[in-house]
KOLDREN-461468 format. One record per residue (C-alpha): residue in three letters; x, z, y. Coordinates in steps of 0.05 Angstrom, whole numbers, plus 5000, padded with zeros to 4 digits. Layout:
N
[ALA, [X, Z, Y]],
...
END
This chain:
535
[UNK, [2325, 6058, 6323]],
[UNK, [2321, 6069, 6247]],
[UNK, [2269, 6027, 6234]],
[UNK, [2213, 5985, 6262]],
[UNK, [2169, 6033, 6299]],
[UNK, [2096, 6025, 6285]],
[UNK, [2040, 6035, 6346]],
[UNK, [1978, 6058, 6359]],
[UNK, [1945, 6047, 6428]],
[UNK, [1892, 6080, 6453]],
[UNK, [1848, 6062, 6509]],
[UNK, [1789, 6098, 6543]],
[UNK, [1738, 6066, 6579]],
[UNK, [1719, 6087, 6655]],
[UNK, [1759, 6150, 6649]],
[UNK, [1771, 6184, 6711]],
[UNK, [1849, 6204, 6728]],
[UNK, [1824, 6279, 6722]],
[UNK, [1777, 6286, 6665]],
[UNK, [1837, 6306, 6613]],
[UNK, [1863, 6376, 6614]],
[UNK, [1932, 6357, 6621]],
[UNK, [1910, 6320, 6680]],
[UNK, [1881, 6375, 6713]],
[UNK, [1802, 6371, 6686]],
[UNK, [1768, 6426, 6658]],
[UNK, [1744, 6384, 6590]],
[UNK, [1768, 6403, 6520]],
[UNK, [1819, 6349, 6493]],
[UNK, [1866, 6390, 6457]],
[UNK, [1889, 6326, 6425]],
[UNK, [1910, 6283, 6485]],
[UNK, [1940, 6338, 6512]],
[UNK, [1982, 6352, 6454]],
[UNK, [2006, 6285, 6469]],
[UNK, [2015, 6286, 6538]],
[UNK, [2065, 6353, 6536]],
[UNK, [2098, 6323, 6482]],
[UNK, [2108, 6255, 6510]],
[UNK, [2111, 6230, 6570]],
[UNK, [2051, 6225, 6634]],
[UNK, [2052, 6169, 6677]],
[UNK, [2015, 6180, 6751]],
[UNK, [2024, 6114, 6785]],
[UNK, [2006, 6069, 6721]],
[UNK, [1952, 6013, 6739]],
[UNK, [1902, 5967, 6716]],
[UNK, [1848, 5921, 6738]],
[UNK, [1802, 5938, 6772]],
[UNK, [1751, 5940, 6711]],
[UNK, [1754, 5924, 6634]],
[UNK, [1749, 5860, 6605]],
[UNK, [1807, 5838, 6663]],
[UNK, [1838, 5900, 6643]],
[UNK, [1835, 5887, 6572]],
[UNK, [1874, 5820, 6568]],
[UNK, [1922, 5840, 6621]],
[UNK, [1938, 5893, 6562]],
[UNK, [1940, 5843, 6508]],
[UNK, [1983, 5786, 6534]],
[UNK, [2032, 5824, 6584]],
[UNK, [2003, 5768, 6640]],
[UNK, [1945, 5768, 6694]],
[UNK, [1875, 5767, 6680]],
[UNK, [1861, 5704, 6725]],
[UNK, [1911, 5666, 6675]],
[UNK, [1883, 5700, 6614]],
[UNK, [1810, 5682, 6626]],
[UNK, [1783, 5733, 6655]],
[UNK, [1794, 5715, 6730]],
[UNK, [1729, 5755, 6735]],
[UNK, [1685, 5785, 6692]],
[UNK, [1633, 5741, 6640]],
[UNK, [1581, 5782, 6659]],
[UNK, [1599, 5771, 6744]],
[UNK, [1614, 5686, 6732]],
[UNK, [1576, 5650, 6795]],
[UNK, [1568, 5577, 6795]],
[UNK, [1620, 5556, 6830]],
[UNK, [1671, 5597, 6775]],
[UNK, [1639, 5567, 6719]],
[UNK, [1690, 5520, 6679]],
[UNK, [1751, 5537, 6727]],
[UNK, [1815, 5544, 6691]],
[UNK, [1831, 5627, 6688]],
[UNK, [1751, 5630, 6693]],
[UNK, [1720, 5626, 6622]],
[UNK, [1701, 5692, 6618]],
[UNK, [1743, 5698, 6548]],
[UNK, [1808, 5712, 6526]],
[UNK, [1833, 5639, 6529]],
[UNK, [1876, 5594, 6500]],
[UNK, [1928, 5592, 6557]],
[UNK, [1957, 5662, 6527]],
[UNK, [1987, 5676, 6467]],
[UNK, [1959, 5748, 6446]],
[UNK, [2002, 5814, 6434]],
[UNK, [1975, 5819, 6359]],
[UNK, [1990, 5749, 6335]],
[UNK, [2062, 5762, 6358]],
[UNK, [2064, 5823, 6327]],
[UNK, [2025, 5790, 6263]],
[UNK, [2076, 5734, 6254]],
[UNK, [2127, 5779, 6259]],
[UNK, [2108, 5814, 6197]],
[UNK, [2059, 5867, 6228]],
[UNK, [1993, 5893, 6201]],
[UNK, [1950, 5885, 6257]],
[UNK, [1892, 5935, 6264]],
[UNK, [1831, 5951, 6311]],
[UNK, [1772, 5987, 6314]],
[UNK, [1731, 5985, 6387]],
[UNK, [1706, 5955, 6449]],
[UNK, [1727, 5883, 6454]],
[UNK, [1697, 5856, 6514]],
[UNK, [1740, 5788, 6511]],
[UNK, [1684, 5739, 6480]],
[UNK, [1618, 5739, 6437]],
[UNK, [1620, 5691, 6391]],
[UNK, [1656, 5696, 6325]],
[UNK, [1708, 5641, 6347]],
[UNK, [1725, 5684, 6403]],
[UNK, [1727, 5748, 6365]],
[UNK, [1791, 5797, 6346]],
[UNK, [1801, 5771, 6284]],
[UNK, [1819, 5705, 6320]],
[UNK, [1872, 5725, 6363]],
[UNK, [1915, 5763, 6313]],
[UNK, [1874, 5818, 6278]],
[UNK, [1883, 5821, 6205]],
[UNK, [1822, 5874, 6203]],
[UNK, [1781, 5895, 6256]],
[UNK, [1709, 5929, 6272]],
[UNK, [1692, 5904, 6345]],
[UNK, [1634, 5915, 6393]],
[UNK, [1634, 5850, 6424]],
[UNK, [1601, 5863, 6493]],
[UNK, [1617, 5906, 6549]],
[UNK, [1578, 5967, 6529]],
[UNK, [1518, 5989, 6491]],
[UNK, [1480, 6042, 6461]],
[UNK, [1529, 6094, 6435]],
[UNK, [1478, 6113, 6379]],
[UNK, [1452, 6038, 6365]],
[UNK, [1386, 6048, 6389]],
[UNK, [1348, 5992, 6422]],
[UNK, [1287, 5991, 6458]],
[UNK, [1230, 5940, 6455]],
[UNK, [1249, 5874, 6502]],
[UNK, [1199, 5845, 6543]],
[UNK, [1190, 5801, 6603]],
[UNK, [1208, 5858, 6638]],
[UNK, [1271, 5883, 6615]],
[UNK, [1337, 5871, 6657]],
[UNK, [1376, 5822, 6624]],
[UNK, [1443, 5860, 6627]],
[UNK, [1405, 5911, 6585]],
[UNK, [1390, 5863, 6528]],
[UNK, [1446, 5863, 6470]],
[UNK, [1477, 5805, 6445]],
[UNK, [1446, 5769, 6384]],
[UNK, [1504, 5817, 6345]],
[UNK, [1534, 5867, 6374]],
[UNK, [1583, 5890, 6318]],
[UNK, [1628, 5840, 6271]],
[UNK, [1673, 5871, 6226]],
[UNK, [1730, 5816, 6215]],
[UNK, [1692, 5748, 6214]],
[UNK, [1621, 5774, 6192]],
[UNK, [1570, 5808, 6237]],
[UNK, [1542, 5871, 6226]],
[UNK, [1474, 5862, 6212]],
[UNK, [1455, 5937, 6208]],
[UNK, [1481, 5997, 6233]],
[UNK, [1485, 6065, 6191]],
[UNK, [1425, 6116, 6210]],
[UNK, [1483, 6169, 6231]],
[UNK, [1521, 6109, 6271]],
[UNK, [1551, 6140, 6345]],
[UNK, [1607, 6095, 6374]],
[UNK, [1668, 6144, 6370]],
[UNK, [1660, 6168, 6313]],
[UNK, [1647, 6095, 6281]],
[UNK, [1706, 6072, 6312]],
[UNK, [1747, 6126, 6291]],
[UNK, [1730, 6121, 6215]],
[UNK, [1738, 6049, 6216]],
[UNK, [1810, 6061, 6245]],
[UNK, [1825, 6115, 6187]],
[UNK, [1794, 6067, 6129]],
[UNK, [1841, 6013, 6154]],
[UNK, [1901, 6062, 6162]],
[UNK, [1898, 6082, 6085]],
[UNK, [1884, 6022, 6054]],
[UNK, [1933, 5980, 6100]],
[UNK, [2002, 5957, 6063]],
[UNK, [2051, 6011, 6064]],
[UNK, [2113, 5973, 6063]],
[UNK, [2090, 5938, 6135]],
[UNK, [2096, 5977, 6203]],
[UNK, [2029, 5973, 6233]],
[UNK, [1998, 5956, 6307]],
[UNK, [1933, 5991, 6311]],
[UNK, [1887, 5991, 6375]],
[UNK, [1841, 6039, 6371]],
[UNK, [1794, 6023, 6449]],
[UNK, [1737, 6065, 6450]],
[UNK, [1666, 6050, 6486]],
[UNK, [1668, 6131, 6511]],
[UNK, [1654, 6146, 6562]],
[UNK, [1627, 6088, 6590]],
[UNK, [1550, 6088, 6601]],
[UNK, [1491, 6105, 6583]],
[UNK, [1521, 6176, 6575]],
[UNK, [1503, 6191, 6507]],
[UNK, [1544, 6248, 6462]],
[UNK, [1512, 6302, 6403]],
[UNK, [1479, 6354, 6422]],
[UNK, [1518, 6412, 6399]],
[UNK, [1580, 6386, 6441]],
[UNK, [1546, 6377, 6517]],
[UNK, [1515, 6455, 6495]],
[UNK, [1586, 6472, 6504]],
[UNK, [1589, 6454, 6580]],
[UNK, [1522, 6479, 6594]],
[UNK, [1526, 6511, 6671]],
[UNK, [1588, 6490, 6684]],
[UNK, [1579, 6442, 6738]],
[UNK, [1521, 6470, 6759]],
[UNK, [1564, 6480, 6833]],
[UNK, [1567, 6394, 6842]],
[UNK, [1615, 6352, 6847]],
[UNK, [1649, 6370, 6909]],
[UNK, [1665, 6439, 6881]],
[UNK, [1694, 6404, 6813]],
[UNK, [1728, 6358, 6861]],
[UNK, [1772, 6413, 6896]],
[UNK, [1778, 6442, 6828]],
[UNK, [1808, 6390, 6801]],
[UNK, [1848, 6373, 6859]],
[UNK, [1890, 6443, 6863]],
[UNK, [1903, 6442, 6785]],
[UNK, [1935, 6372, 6792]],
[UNK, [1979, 6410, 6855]],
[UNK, [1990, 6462, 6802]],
[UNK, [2014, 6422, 6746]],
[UNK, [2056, 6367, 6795]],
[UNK, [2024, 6315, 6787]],
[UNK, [2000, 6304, 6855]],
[UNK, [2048, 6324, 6924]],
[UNK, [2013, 6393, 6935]],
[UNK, [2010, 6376, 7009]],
[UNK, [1977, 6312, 6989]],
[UNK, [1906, 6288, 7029]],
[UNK, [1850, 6263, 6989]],
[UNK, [1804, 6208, 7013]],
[UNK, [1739, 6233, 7034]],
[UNK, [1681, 6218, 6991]],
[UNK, [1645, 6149, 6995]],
[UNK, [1571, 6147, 6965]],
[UNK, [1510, 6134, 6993]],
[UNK, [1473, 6177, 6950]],
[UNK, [1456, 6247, 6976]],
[UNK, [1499, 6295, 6973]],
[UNK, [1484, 6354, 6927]],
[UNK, [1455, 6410, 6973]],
[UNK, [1405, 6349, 6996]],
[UNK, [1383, 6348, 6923]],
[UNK, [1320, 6386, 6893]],
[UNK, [1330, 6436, 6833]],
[UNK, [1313, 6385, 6781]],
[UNK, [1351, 6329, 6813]],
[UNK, [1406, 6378, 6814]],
[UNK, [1401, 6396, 6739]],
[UNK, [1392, 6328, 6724]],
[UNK, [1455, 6311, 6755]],
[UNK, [1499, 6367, 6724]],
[UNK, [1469, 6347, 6655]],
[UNK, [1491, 6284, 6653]],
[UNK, [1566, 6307, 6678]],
[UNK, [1554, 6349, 6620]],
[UNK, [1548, 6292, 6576]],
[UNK, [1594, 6254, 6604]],
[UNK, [1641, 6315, 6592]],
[UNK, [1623, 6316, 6518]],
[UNK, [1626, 6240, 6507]],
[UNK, [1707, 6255, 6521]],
[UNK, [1717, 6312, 6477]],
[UNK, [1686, 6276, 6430]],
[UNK, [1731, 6211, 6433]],
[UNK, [1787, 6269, 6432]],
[UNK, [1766, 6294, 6371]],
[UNK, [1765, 6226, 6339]],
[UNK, [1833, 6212, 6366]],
[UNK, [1860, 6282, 6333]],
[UNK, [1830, 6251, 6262]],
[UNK, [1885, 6188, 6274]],
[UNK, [1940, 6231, 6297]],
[UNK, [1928, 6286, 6234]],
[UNK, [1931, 6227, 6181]],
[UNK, [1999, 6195, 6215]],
[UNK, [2030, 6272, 6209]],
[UNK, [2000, 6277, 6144]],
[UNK, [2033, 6210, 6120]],
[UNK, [2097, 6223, 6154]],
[UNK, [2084, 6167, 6206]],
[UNK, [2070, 6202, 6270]],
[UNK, [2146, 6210, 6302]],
[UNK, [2155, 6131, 6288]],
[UNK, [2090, 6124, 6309]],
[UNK, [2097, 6097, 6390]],
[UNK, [2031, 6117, 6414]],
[UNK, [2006, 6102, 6481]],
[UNK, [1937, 6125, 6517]],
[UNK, [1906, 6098, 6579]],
[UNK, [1839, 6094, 6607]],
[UNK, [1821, 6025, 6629]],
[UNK, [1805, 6028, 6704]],
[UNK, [1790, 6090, 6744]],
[UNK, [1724, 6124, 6736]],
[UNK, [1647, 6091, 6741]],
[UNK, [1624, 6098, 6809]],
[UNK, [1566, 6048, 6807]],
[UNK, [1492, 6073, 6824]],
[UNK, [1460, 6031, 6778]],
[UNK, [1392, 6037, 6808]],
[UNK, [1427, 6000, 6869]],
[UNK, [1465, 5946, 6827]],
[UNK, [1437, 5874, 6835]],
[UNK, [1458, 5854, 6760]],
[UNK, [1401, 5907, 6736]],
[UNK, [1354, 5874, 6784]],
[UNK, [1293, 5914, 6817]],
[UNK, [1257, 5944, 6751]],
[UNK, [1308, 5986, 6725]],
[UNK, [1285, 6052, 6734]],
[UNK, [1214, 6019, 6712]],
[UNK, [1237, 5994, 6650]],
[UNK, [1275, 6054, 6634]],
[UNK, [1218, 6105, 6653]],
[UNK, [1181, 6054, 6606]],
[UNK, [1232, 6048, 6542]],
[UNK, [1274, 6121, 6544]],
[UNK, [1261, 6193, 6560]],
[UNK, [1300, 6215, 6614]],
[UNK, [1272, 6283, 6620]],
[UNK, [1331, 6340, 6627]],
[UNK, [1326, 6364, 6558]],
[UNK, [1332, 6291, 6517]],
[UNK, [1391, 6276, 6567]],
[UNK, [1451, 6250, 6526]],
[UNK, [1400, 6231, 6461]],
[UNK, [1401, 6164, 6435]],
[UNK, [1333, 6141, 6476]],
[UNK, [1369, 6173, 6543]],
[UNK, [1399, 6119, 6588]],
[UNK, [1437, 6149, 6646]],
[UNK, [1498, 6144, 6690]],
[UNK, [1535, 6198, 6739]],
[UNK, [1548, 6163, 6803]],
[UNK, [1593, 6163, 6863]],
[UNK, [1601, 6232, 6870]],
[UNK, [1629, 6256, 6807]],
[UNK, [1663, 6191, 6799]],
[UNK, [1698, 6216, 6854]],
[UNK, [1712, 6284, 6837]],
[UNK, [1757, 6253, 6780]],
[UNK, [1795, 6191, 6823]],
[UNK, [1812, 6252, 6876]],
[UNK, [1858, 6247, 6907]],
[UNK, [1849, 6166, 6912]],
[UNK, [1800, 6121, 6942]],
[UNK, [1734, 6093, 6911]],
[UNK, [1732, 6088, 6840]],
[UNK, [1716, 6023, 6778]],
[UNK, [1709, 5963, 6811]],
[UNK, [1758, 5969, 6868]],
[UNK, [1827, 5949, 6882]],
[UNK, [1835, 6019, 6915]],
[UNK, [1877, 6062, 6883]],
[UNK, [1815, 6105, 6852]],
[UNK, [1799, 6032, 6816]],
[UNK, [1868, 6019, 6793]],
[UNK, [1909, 6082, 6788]],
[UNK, [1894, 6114, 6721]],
[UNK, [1913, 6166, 6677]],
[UNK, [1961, 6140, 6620]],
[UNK, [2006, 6171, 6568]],
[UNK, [2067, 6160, 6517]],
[UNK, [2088, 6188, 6463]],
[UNK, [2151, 6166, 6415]],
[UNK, [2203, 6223, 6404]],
[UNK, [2257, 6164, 6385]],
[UNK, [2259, 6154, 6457]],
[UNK, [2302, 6203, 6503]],
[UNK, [2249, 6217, 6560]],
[UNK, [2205, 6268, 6535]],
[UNK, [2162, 6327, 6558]],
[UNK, [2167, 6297, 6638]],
[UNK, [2122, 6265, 6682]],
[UNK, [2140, 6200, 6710]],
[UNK, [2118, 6171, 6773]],
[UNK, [2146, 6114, 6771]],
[UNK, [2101, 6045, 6786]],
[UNK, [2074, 6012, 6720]],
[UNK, [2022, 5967, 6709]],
[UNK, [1975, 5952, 6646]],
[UNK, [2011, 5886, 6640]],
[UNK, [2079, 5918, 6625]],
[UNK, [2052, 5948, 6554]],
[UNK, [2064, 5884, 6507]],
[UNK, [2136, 5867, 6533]],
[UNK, [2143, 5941, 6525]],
[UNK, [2120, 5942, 6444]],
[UNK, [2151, 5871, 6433]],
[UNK, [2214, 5898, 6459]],
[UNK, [2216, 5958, 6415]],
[UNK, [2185, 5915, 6352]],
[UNK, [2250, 5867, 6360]],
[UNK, [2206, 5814, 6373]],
[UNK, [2210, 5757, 6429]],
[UNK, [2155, 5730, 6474]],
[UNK, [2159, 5653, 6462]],
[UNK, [2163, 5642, 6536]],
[UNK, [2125, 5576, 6551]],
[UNK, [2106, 5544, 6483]],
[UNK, [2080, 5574, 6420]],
[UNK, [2053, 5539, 6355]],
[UNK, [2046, 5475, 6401]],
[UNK, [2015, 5492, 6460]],
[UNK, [2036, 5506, 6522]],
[UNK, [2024, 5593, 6537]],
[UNK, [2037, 5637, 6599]],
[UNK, [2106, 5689, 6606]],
[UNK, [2091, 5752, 6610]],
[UNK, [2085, 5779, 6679]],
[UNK, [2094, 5854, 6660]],
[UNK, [2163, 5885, 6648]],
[UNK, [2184, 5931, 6590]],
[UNK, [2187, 5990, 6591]],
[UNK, [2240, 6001, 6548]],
[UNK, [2309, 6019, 6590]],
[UNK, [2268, 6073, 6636]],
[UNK, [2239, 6102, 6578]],
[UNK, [2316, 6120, 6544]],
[UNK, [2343, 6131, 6611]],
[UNK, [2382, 6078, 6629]],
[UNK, [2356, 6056, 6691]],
[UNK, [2311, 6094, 6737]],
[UNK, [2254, 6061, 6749]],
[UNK, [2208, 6000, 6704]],
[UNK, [2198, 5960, 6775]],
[UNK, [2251, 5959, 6833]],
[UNK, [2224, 5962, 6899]],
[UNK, [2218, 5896, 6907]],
[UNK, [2172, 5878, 6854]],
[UNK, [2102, 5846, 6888]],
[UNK, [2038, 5857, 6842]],
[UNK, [1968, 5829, 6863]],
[UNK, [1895, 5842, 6847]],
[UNK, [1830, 5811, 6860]],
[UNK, [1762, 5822, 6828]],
[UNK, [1697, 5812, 6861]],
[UNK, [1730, 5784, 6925]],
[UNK, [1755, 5849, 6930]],
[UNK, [1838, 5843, 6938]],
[UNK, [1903, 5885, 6944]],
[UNK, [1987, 5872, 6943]],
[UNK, [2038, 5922, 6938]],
[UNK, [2113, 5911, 6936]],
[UNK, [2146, 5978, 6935]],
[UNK, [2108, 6026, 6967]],
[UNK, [2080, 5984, 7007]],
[UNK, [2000, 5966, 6993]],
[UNK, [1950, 5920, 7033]],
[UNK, [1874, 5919, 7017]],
[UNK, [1815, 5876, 7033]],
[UNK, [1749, 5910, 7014]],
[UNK, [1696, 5867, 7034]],
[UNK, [1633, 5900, 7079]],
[UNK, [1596, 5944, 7060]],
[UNK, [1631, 5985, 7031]],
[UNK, [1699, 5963, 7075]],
[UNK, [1725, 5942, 7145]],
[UNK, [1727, 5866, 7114]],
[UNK, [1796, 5864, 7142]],
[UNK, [1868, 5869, 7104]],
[UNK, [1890, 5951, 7111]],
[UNK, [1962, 5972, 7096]],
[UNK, [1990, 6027, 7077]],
[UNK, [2041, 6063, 7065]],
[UNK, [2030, 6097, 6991]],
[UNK, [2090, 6150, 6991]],
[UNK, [2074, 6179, 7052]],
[UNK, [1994, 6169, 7043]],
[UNK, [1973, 6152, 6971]],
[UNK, [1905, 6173, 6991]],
[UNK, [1901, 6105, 7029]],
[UNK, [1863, 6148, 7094]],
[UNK, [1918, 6118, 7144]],
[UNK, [1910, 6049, 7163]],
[UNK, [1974, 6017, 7186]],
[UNK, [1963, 5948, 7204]],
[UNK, [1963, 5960, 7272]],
[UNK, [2025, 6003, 7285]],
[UNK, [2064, 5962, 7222]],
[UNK, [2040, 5892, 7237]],
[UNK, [2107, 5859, 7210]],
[UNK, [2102, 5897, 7152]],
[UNK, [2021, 5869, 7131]],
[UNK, [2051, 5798, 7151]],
[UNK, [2102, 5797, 7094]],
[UNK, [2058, 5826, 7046]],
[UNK, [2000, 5773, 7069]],
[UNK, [2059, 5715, 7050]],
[UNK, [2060, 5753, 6981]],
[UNK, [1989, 5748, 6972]],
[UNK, [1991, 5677, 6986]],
[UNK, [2036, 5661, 6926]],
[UNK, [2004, 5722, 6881]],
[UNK, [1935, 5672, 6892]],
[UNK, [1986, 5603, 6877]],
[UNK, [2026, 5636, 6822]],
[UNK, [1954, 5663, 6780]],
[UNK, [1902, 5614, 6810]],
[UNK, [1864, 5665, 6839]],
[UNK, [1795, 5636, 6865]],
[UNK, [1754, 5672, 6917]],
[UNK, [1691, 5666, 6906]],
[UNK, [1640, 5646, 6969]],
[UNK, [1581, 5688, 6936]],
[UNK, [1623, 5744, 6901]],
[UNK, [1589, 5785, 6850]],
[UNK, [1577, 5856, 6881]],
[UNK, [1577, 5910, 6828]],
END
């Protein structure tokens, strides 16, 4: 390579494997899917099972039980408070991907979602982020509005003392015209052109879109008016042929059926029905939106010459948001009081800055198809998303790979091609963890044929909730209700809609996978929880 390449990764948040038109959806992102046809499209690349874990699996190349988030901040139960691989933050038994990259001469960039600690100690700028704009928490209003609090409002809907800090200062205000991905996007752009030109550059650019409350302008969700007016099961089989179509799912594949306890959508009244479709509506917009903001970043690196040494890589961080939040304990009973209360929910103020809404199980589904379950679950519809590369430098272009990667592969991956080396055990003094991940590198110029061999063993846990693959091989433990409470196998290549279980007819087989899981929970100090948080 001619020179240091510089990077720009992307990251969407709760986007389903489907929603992008080059991976089979019917929403406009022109943008990503320049990228995708140019680059490269990865179908069995995985994270955690939701973001924050996700998050500093992706920015320390390690497990998210060793980098502090061994669950969730928001999900900590007494008995995981103040365990090691527990603090709910980004901790100090990592060393991060951006002060590597920072030390090594780097100008480290970001402009997002954070999710990996509140407090200004704990904040970007800390871990290796010459300039940064950060949403601290998990998710918020897209527009900045805030209701009145009161006794009554559900604590998970009450922001942070900041939300915002730009480098080491909290934003006090927000600007009157403020919506999250287009805020983020700017941000990224103002630190692009006045960064120093004679440094490559790591920028991460993580939006909050499309997480909930489904909020996008106006003139955008007109544009999907009607169209999934049909439901989600119709959008589901839609999506599920074009993904045939384009290979990037076995067109004799088998999809999991549908798991929701909400009705189904001929059970639905008219309005509930147009309520519904709205909101998919927004949701849909919410994406071309982030799409746009992504084309503004990619138009300035062609403009400036930088986008072929530019390695850019996109991923959503877990699979699409399932959760009926009318049904999710963290909210507590009043939800749908407060917010009949504090927003306007009526059809035509759906997506508006006082609209607070979510899209359930059912179109959640329609866009982990063919996979089972969705966010939150160590199924493949929680783990499996859709992810993307781009570097022309690199000889594997314009393909789709499926072959097994995992979120903690991406910072060996960009330290390899930066020429830089992971410090192993010990950096500036104290005592870090290897990487766990592998790069990327020799697959992506050819010379071998696959990132993982079949032997490699990769674990996950979150909420109790549990899974080990090595090779094709995968068991899972979903606890009840919403599983058997019992380990499944199976067998992904011949069934990667995990429908069959195996453990009966391949009993062997779960046994030496079980073993695997034993020293996945030694190796990362993996505690489960007696009263798991259930999303």
């Amino acid at each position: 390579m001619s020179k240091r390449p510089n990077f720009l990764v992307i990251v969407a948040d709760d986007l389903g494997f489907s929603d992008l038109g080059a991976f089979g959806g019917e929403i406009s992102t022109p943008h990503l899917d320049g990228l995708a046809t140019a680059g490269l499209r990865l179908t069995d690349f995985h994270t955690a099972p939701t973001c924050s874990p996700t998050r500093s699996m992706l920015l320390t190349g390690t497990d998210h039980h060793i980098a502090g988030l061994g669950t969730m901040a928001e999900a900590l139960t007494p008995e995981l408070i103040g365990k090691p691989g527990y603090e709910g933050h980004l901790n100090d038994r990592v060393v991060a991907l951006p002060e590597l990259l920072r030390e090594a001469g780097y100008q480290t960039l970001m402009s997002g979602k954070w999710h990996l600690g509140l407090t200004r100690e704990l904040a970007p700028h800390a871990r290796g982020f010459e300039r940064s704009f950060a949403l601290l928490p998990g998710a918020a209003n897209h527009y900045g509005y805030e209701p009145p609090y009161d006794d009554s409002t559900p604590g998970i809907l009450k922001s942070t003392p900041a939300l915002y800090i730009e480098d080491d200062q909290f934003v006090d205000e927000l600007p009157a015209d403020f919506y999250s991905s287009d805020a983020f996007g700017a941000k990224l752009l103002q630190y692009l052109k006045e960064r120093d030109q004679s440094r490559p550059f790591f920028a991460y650019l993580p939006f909050s879109a499309p997480h909930w409350p489904l909020q996008a302008p106006q003139e955008i969700v007109d544009k999907y008016r009607g169209r999934y007016d049909a439901g989600p099961e119709e959008l589901r089989q839609e999506r599920l042929a074009k993904l045939k179509e384009l290979g990037l799912v076995a067109a004799d594949i088998d999809a999991h059926p549908v798991v929701a306890s909400s009705q189904e959508w001929a059970a639905l009244s008219a309005e509930q029905r147009q309520k519904s479709a709205r909101a998919m509506e927004v949701y849909a917009a919410m994406v071309e939106r982030m799409d746009w903001n992504i084309g503004r970043v990619l138009d300035y690196l062609r403009q400036q010459g930088q986008l072929d040494n530019t390695f850019i890589l996109f991923m959503s961080d877990n699979g699409a948001e399932g959760a009926l939040l009318e049904a999710f304990p963290k909210f507590g009973p009043e939800l749908l009081t407060f917010l009949d209360q504090h927003y306007d929910n009526s059809l035509d103020n759906l997506g508006r800055a006082n609209s607070y809404v979510w899209y359930g199980p059912r179109w959640a589904q329609a866009a982990t198809a063919p996979s089972r379950l969705y966010k939150a679950f160590t199924t493949q519809g929680g783990i499996r998303v859709p992810a993307l590369i781009r570097y022309p430098e690199l000889q594997r272009q314009r393909q789709i790979s499926a072959s097994f990667g995992t979120v903690m592969d991406i910072t060996p991956t960009i330290l390899d091609l930066a020429g830089v080396r992971h410090p192993g055990k010990l950096w500036r003094g104290r005592e870090v963890a290897e990487v766990r991940g592998k790069s990327w590198l020799g697959y992506l110029t050819g010379e071998t044929a696959q990132v993982h061999g079949e032997q490699t063993v990769t674990g996950w846990e979150l909420f109790g909730r549990r899974a080990i693959r090595q090779g094709g091989w995968k068991a899972v433990y979903i606890p009840a209700p919403v599983g058997p409470e019992t380990w499944q196998l199976y067998d992904l290549a011949m069934d990667p809609g995990e429908i069959h279980d195996l453990a009966q007819q391949q009993p062997e087989k779960l046994a030496a996978l079980l073993e695997h899981w034993q020293q996945y929970v030694a190796q990362t100090g993996v505690i489960l929880s007696q009263s798991p948080f259930q999303p």
